[in-house]
Structure formats: C-alpha cells, structure tokens
Backbone as CSV, one residue per row, in Angstrom:
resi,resn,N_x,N_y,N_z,CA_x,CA_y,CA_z,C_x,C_y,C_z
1,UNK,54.483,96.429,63.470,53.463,97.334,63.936,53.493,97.445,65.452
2,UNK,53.579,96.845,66.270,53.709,96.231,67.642,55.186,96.198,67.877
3,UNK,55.458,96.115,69.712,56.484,96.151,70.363,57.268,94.824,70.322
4,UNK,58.188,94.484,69.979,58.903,93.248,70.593,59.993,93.585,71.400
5,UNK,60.097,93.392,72.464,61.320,93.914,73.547,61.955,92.581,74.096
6,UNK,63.147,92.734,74.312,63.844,91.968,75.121,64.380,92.757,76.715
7,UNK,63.757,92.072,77.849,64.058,92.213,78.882,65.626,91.994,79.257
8,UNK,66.140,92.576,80.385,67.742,92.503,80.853,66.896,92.817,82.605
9,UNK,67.722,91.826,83.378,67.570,91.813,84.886,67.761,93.352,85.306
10,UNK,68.553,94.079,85.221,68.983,95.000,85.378,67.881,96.351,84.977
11,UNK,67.133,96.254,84.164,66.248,96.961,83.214,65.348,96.809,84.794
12,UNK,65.005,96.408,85.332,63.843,96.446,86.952,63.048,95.481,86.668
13,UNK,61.693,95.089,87.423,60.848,94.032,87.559,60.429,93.976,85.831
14,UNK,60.101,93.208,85.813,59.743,92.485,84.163,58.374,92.826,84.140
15,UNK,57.605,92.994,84.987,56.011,93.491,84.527,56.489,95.010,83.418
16,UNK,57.422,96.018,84.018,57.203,97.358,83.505,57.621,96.709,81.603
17,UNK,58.512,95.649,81.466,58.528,95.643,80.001,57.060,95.074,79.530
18,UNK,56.717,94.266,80.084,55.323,93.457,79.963,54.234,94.398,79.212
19,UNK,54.163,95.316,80.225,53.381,96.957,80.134,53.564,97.807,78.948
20,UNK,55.164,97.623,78.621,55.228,98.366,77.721,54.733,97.829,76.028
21,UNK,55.174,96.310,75.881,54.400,95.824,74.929,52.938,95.835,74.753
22,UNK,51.979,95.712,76.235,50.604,95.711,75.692,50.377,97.298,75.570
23,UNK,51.011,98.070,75.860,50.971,99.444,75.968,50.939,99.707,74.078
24,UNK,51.611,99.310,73.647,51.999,99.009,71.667,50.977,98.748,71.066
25,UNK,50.087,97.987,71.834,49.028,97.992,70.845,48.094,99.159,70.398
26,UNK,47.937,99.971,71.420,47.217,101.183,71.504,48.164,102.657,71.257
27,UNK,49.233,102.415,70.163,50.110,103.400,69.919,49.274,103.632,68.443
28,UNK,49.387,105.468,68.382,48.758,106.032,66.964,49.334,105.007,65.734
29,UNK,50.905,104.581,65.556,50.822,103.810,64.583,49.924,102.501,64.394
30,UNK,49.633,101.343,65.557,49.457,100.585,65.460,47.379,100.785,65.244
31,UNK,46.677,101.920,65.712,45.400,102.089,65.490,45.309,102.418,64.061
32,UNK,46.412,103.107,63.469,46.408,103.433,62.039,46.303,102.586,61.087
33,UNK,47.292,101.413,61.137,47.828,100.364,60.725,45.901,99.333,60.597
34,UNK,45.602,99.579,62.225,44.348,98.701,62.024,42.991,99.065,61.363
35,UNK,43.615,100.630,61.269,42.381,100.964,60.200,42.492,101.096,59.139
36,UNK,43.527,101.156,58.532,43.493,100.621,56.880,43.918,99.769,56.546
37,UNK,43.557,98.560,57.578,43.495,97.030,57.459,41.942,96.735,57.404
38,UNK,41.156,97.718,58.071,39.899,96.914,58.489,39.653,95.779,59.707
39,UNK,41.009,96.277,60.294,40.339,95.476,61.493,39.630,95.911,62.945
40,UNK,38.907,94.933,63.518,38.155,95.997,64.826,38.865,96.152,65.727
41,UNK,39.042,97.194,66.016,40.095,97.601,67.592,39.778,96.979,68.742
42,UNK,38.599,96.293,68.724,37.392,95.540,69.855,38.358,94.078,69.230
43,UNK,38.455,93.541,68.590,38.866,91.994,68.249,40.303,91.975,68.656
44,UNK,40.800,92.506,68.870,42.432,92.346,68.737,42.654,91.590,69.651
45,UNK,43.802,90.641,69.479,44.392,90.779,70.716,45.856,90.625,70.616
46,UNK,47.155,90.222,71.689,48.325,89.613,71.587,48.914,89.037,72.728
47,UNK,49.780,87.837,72.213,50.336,87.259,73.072,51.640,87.410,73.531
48,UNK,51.878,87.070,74.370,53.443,87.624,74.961,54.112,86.254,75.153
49,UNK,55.177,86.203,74.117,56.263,84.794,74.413,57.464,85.502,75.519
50,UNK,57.957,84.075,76.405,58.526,84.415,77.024,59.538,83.518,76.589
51,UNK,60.866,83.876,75.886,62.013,83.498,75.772,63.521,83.481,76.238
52,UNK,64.013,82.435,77.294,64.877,81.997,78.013,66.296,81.755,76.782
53,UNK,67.086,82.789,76.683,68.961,82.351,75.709,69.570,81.736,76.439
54,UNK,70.401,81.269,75.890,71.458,80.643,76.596,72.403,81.517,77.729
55,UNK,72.626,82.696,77.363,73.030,83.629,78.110,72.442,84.392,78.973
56,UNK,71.067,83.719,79.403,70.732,84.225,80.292,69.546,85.132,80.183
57,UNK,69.006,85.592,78.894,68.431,86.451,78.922,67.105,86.279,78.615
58,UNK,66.095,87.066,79.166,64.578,87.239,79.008,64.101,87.204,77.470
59,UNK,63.740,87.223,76.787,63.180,88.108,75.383,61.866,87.837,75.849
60,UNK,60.842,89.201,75.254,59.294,89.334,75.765,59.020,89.857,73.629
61,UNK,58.382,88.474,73.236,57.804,88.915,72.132,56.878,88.892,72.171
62,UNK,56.173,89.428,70.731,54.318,89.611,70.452,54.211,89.203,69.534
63,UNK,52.903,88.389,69.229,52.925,88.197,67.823,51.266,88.347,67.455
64,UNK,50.772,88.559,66.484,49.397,89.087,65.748,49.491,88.135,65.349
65,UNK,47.913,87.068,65.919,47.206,86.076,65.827,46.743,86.734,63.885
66,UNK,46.555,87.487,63.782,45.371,87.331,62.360,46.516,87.574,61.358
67,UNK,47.985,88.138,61.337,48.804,87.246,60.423,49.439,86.114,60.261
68,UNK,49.621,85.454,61.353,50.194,84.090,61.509,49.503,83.078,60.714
C-alpha cells in the first residue's frame, strides 16, 4: 500500500527520498486502502528503516505498525 524505496548517493540528498515515502501515505491508493479497512486517517502512522548493504547502499523502508 505504501512506498518502500531504496536510496543511491547519486539519486541527491536523502531527505527528497525520505519525502517521498511519507509523501505515500497520503496517495489516493493508500486513503482508499484505509477506508475499506476502517482505519482513521488521524491514527496512522510509519516508520522509516534505514538500511546499510554491503555494497554500499541506503535502503529507506516503511512498515505499518497495525499489520505487524
């Protein structure tokens, strides 16, 4: 339902991917999704993992606290 992106140095400062995941929550699919779930658009929230590969690379995931 939500964004999971992986950052690349090259891609520019890491806030604009940052942005773009909390930006996901408030996409027509994901308000859709929360209304024929029943959940409140006021309760939500998400967290952003920050994952270091071996090769070097960023990954910026999300994950929804109320399926975990």
């Amino acid at each position: 339902m939500y964004s999971s992106l992986v950052h690349f140095a090259a891609e520019g400062p890491i806030e604009e991917t940052i942005k773009r995941v909390w930006a996901s929550l408030w996409t027509l699919r994901a308000f859709t999704e929360r209304e024929f779930h029943k959940i409140d658009h006021r309760a939500i929230a998400t967290e952003i993992e920050f994952l270091a590969t071996t090769d070097g690379v960023l990954k910026i995931m999300q994950a929804r606290p109320w399926l975990d």
